[in-house]
KEKOL-890466 format. One record per residue (C-alpha): residue number from 1; y, z, x. Coordinates in Angstrom, 3 decimals. Each point is the difference from the previous one (the first is absolute). Example, Ala and Ser with C-alpha at 12.3 -4.5 7.8 and 13.67 -1.06 7.14 Angstrom:
BEGIN
<r dodo="1" yy="-4.500" zz="7.800" xx="12.300"/>
<r dodo="2" yy="3.440" zz="-0.660" xx="1.370"/>
***
This chain:
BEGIN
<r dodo="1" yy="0.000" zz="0.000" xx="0.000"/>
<r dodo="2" yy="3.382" zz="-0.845" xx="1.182"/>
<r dodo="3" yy="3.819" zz="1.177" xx="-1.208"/>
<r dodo="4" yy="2.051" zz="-3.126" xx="-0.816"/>
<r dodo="5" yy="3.412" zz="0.397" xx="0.126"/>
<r dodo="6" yy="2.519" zz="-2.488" xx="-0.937"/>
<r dodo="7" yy="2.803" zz="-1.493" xx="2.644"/>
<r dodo="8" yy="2.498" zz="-2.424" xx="-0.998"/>
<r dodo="9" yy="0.572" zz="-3.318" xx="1.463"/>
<r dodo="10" yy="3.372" zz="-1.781" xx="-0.424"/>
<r dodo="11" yy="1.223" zz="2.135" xx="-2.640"/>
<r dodo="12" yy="-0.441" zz="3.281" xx="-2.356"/>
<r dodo="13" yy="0.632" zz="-1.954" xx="-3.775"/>
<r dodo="14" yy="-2.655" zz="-2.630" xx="0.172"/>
<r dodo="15" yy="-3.481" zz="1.354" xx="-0.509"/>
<r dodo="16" yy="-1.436" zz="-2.824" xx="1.967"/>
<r dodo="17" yy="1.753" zz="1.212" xx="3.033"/>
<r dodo="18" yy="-2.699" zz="3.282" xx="-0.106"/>
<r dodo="19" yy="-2.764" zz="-0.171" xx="2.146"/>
<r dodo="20" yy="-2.957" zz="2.273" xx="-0.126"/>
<r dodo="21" yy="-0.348" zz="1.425" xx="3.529"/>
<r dodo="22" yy="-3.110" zz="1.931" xx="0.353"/>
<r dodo="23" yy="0.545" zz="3.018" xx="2.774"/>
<r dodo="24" yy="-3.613" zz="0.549" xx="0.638"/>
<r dodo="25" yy="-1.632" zz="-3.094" xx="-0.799"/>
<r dodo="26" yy="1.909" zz="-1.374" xx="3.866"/>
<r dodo="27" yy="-1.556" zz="2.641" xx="1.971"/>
<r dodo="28" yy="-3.165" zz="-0.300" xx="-1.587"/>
<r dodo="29" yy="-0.327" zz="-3.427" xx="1.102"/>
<r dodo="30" yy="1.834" zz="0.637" xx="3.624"/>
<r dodo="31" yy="-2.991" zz="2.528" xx="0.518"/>
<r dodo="32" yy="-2.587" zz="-2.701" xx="-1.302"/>
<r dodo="33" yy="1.585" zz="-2.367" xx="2.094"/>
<r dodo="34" yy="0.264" zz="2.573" xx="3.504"/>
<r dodo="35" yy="-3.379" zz="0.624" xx="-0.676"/>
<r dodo="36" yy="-1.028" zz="-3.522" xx="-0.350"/>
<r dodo="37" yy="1.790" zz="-0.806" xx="3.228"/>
<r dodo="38" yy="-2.028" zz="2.613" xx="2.317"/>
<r dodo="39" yy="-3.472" zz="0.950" xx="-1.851"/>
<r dodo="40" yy="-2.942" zz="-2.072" xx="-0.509"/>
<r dodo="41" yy="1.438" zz="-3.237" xx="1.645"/>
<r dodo="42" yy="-2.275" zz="-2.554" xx="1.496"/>
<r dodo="43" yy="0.852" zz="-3.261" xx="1.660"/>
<r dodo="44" yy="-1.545" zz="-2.862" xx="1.957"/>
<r dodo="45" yy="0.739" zz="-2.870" xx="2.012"/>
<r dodo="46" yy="0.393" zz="-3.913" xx="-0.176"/>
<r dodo="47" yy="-0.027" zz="-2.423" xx="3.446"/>
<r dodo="48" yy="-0.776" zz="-3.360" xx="-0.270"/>
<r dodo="49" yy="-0.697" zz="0.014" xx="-3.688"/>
<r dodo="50" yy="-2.717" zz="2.933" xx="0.348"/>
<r dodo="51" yy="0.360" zz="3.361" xx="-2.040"/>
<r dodo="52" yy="-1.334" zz="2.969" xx="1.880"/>
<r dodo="53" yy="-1.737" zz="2.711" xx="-2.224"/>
<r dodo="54" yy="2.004" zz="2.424" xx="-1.809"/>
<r dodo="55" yy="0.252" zz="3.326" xx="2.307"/>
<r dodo="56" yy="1.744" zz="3.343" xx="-0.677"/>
<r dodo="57" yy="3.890" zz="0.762" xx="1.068"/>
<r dodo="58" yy="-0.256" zz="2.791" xx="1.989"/>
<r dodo="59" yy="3.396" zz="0.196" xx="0.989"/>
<r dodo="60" yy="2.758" zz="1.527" xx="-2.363"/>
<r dodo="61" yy="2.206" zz="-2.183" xx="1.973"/>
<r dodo="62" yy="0.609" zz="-3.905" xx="-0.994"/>
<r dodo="63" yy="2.193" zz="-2.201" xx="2.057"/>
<r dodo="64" yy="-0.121" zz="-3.676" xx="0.137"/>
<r dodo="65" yy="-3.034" zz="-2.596" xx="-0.968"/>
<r dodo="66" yy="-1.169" zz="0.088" xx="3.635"/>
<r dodo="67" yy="-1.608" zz="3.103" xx="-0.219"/>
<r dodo="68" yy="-2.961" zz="-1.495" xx="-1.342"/>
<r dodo="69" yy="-1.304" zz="-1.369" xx="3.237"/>
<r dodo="70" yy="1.259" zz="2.504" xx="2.579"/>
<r dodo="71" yy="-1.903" zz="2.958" xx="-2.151"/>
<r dodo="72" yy="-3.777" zz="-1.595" xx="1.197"/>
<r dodo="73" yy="1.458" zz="0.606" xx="3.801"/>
<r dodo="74" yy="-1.741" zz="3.573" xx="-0.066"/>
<r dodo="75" yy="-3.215" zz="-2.158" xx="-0.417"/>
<r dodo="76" yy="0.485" zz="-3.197" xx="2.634"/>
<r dodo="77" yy="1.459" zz="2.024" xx="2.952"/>
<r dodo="78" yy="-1.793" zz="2.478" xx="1.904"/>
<r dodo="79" yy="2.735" zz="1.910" xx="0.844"/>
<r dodo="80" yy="1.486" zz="2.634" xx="-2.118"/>
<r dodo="81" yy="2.628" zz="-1.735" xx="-2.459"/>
<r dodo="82" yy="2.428" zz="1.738" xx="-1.890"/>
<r dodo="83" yy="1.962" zz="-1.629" xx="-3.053"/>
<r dodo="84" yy="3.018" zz="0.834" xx="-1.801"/>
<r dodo="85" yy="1.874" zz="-2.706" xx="-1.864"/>
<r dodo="86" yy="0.565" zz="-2.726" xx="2.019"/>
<r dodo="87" yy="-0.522" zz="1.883" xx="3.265"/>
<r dodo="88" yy="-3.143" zz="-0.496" xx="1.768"/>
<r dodo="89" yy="-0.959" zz="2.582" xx="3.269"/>
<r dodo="90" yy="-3.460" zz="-0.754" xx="2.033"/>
<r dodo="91" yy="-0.848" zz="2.865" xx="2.839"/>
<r dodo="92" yy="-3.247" zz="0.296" xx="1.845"/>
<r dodo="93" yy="-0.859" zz="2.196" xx="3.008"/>
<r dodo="94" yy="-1.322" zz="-3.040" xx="1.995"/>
<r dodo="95" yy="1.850" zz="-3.338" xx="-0.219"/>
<r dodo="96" yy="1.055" zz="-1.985" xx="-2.864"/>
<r dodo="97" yy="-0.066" zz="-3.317" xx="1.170"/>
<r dodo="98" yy="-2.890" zz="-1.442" xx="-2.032"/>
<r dodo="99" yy="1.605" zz="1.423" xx="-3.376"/>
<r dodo="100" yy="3.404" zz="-1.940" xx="0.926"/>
<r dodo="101" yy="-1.815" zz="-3.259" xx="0.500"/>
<r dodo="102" yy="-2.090" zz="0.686" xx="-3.606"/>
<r dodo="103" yy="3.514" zz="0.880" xx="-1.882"/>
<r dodo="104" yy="1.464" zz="-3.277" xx="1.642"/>
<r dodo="105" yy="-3.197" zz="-2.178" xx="-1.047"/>
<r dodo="106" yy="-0.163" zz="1.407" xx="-3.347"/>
<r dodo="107" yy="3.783" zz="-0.003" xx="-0.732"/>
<r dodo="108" yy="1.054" zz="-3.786" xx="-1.407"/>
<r dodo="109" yy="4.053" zz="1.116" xx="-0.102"/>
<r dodo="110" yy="-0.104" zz="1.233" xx="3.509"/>
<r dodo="111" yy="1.266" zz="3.129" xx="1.391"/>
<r dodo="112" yy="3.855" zz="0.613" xx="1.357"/>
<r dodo="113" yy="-0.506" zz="0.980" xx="3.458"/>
<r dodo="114" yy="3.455" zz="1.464" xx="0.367"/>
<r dodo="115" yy="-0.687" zz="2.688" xx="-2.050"/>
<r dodo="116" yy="-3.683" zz="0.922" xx="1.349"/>
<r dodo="117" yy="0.559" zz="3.005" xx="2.768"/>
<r dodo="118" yy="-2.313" zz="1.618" xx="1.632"/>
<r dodo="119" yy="-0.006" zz="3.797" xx="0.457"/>
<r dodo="120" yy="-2.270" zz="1.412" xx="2.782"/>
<r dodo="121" yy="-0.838" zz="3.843" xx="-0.933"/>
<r dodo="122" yy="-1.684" zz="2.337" xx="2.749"/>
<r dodo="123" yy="1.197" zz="0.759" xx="3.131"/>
<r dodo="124" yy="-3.372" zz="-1.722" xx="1.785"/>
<r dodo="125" yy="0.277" zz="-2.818" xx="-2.559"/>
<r dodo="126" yy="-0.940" zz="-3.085" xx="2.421"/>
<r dodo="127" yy="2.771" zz="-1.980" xx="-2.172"/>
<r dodo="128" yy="-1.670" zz="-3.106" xx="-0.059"/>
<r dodo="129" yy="2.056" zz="-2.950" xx="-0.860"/>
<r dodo="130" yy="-0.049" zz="-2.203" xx="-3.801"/>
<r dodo="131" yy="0.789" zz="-3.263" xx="-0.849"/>
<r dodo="132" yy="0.168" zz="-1.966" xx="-3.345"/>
<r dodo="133" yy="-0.138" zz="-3.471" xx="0.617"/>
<r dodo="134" yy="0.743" zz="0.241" xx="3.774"/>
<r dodo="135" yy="3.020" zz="1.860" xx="-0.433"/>
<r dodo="136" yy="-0.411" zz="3.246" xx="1.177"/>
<r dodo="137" yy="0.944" zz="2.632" xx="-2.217"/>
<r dodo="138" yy="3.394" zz="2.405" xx="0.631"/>
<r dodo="139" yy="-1.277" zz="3.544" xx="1.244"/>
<r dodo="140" yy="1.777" zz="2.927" xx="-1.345"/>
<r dodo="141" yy="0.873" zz="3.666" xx="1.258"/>
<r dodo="142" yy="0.453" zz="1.190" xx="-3.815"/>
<r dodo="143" yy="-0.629" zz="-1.311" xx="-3.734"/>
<r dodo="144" yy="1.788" zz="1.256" xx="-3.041"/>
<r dodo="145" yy="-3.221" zz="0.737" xx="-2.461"/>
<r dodo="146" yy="0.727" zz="0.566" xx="-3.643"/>
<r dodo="147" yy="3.187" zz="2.053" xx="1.250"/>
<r dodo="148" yy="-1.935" zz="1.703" xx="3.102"/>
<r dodo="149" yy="1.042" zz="-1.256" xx="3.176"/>
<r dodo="150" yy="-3.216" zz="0.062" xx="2.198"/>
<r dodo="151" yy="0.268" zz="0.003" xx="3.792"/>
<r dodo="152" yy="-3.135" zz="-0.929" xx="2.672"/>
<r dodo="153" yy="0.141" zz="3.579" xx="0.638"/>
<r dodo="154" yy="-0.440" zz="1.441" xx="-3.629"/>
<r dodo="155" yy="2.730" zz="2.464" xx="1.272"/>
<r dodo="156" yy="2.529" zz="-0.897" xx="-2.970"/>
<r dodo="157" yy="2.798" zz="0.899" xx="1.990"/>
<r dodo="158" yy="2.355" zz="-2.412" xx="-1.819"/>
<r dodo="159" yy="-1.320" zz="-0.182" xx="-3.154"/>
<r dodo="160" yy="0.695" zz="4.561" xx="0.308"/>
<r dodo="161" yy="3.483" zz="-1.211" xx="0.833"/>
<r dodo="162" yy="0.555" zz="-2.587" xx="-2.479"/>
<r dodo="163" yy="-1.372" zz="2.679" xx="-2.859"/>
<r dodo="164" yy="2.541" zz="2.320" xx="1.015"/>
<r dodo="165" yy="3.049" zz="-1.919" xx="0.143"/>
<r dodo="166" yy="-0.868" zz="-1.988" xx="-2.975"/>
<r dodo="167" yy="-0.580" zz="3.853" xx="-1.870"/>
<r dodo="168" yy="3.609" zz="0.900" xx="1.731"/>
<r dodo="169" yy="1.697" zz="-2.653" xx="-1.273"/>
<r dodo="170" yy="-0.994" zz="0.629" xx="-3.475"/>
<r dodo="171" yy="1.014" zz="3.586" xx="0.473"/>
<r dodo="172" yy="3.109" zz="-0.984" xx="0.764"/>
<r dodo="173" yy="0.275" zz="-2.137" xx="-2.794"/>
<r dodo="174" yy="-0.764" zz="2.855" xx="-2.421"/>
<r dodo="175" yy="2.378" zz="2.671" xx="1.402"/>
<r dodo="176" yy="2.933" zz="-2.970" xx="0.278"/>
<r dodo="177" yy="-1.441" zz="-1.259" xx="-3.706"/>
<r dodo="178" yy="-0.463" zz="3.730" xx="-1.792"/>
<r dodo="179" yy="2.366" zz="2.743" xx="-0.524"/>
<r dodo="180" yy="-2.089" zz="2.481" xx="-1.557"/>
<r dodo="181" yy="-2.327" zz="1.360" xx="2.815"/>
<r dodo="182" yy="-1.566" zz="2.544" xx="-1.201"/>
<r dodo="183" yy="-3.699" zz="1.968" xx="-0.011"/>
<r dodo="184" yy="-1.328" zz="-2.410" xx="-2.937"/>
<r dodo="185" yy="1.444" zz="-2.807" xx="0.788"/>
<r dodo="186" yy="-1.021" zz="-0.738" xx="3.730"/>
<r dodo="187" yy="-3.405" zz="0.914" xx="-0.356"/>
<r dodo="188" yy="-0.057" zz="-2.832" xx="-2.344"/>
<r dodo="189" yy="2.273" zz="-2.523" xx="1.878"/>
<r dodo="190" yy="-1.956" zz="0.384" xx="3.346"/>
<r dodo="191" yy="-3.402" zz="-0.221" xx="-1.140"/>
<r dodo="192" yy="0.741" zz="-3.124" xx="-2.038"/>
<r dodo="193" yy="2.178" zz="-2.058" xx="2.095"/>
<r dodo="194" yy="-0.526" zz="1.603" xx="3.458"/>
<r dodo="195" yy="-3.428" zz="1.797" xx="0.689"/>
<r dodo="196" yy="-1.848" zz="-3.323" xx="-1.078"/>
<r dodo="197" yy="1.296" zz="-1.496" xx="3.035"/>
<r dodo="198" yy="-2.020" zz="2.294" xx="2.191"/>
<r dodo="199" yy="-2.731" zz="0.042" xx="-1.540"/>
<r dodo="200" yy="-1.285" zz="-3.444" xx="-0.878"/>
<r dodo="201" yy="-2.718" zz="-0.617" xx="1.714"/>
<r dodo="202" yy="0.067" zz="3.132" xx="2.443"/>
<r dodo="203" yy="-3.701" zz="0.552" xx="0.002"/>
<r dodo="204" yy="0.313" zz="-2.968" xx="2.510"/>
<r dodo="205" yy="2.695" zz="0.532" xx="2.370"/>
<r dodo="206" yy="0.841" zz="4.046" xx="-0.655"/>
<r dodo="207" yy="1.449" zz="1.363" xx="2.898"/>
<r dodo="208" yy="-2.233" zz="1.131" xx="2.873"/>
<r dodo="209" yy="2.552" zz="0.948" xx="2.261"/>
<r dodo="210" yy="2.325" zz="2.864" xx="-0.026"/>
<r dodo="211" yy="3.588" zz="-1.430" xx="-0.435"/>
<r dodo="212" yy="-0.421" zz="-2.729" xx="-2.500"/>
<r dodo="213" yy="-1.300" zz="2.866" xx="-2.038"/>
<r dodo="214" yy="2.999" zz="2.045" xx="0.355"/>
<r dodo="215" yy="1.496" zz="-3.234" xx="-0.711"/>
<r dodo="216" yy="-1.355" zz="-0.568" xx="-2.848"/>
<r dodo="217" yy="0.465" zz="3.575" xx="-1.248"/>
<r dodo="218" yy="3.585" zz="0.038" xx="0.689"/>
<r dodo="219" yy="0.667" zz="-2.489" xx="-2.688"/>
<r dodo="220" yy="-0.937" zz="2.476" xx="-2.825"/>
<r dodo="221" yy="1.952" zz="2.857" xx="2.074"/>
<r dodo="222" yy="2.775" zz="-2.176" xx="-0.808"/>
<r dodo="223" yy="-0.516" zz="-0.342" xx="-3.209"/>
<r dodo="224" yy="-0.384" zz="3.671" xx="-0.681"/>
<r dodo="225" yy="3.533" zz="0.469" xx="1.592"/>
<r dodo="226" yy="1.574" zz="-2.024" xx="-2.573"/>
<r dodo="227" yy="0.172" zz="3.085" xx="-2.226"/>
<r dodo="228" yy="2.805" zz="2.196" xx="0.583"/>
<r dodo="229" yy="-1.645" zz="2.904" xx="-0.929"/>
<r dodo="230" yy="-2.662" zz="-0.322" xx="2.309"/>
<r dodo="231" yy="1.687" zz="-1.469" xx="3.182"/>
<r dodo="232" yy="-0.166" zz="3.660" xx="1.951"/>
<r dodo="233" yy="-3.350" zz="0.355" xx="-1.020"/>
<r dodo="234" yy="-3.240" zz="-0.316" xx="2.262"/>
<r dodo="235" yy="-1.856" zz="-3.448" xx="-0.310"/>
<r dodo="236" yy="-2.988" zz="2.132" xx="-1.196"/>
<r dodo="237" yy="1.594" zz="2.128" xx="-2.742"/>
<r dodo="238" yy="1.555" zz="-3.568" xx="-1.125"/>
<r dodo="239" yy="-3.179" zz="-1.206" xx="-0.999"/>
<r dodo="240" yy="-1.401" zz="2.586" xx="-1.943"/>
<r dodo="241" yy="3.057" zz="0.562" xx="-1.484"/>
<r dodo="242" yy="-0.064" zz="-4.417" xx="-1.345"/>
<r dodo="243" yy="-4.011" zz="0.235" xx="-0.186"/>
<r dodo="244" yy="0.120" zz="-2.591" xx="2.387"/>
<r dodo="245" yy="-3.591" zz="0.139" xx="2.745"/>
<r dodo="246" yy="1.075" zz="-1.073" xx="3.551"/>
<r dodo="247" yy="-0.627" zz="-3.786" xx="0.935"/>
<r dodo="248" yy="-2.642" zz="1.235" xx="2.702"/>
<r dodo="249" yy="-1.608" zz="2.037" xx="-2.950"/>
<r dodo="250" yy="-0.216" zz="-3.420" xx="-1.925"/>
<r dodo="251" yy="-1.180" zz="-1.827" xx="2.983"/>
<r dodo="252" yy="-2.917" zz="1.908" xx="0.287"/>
<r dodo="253" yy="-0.905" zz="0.328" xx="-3.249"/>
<r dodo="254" yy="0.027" zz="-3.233" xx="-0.448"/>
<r dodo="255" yy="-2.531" zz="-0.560" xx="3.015"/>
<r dodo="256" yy="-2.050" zz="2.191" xx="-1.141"/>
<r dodo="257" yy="-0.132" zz="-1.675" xx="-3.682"/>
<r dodo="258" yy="-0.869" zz="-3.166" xx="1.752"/>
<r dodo="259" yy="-2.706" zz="1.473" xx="2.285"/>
<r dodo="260" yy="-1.647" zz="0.998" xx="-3.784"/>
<r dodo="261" yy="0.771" zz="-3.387" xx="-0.917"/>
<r dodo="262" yy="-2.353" zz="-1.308" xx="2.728"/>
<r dodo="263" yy="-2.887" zz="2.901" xx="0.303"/>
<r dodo="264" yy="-0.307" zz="-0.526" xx="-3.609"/>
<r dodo="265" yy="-0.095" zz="-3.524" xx="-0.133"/>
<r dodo="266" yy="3.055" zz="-0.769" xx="-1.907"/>
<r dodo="267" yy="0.659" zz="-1.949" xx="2.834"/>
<r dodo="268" yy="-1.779" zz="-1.759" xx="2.155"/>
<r dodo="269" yy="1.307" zz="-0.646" xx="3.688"/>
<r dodo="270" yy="-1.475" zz="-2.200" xx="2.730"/>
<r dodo="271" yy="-0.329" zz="1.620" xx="3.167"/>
<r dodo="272" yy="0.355" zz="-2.654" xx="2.997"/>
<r dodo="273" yy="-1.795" zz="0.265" xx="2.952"/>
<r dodo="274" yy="0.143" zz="-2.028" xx="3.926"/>
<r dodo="275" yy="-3.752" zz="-1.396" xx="-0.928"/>
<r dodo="276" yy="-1.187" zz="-2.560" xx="-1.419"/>
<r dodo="277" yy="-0.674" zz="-0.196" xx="-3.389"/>
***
């Protein structure tokens, strides 16, 4: 059942002007539709006047009619492939020559070189050299990942500094932006626009050494010090006082929620190794 209510259109006198807007009848159907768009979706490909069979969407994410063919590449390679959208990422512990000559072979639009890099990861990595159709392939120190920046170290050492100053900036924007700092507001402001920043995707890069986690930290010691009231006030006794947890405290507890993840088999994590498979 739906409530109809009537707008006008053009003009109040003429009843023909009315129309019947339904209020919940619309978000009825934009739920139907949402859940249309990411549930029960299946999809298959034509080349060369050939349909595929029809195979299940396992992504919630849809970008582009390309998608169709890159999604087998977890099947033809025998490197580890890993898909999101458009993006395509092959890494193997040994060499992954023969998987860039299959992708070229298979591929009938052809890849753009220019934007194929190469990433070497491990400090005895032998760093072997690619090429896609003779041209060798650009080698790179770092590689911005989904919004991770990933070194061949795994340190995160810029990625720690680009979390903080893009968190710092945002702080600045709120105390420049907001005039009424106090004990219920921040809370709120800081973990919506600020504490995201440093914490997407920590379980990967959280801070290992001892400065970029004071670092880090001193971003919501900032924040805390926007309230008047609490400006002489120990960092400590500032966040019981919001019922904020320290960063560090989050960190960890959200290591240890993804070491459950993985002894329970939520998650399942391949382990590389220097022999051969």
């Amino acid at each position: 059942m739906g409530h109809s209510t009537p707008i006008h259109k053009g003009g109040k006198i003429t009843p023909g002007n009315y129309r019947p807007i339904s209020l919940t009848a619309v978000i009825g159907k934009l739920k139907e539709w949402i859940r249309n768009v990411l549930f029960d979706r299946k999809w298959r490909v034509l080349v060369n006047g050939k349909l595929s069979s029809w195979a299940e969407v396992l992504s919630r994410i849809h970008q582009g009619s390309v998608l169709g063919g890159t999604y087998h590449l977890r099947e033809m390679v025998a490197s580890t492939a890993k898909i999101l959208t458009d993006d395509a990422k092959l890494f193997h512990n040994i060499t992954l020559e023969e998987d860039l000559d299959m992708l070229i072979n298979w591929s009938e639009l052809g890849f753009n070189e220019g934007k194929c890099k190469v990433l070497h990861l491990g400090l005895r990595n032998p760093k072997h050299d690619y090429h896609m159709k003779g041209v060798p392939l650009a080698v790179t120190t770092e590689e911005n990942d989904l919004g991770v920046i990933i070194d061949e170290v795994l340190k995160f050492h810029k990625h720690v500094a680009a979390a903080v100053k893009k968190s710092s900036r945002m702080l600045c924007l709120i105390r420049a932006t907001f005039t009424y700092l106090v004990e219920v507001t921040v809370p709120r402001l800081f973990t919506i626009l600020v504490r995201c920043h440093l914490e997407y995707g920590n379980v990967i890069w959280s801070p290992r050494f001892k400065m970029e986690s004071v670092e880090v930290e001193k971003v919501q010691r900032r924040a805390t010090k926007l309230i008047q009231n609490l400006r002489h006030l120990p960092y400590k006794v500032c966040l019981r006082t919001l019922k904020l947890p320290s960063l560090n405290y989050r960190g960890r507890r959200g290591d240890m929620i993804q070491i459950y993840k993985i002894i329970a088999i939520f998650q399942q994590i391949r382990i590389f190794t220097d022999k051969k498979p």
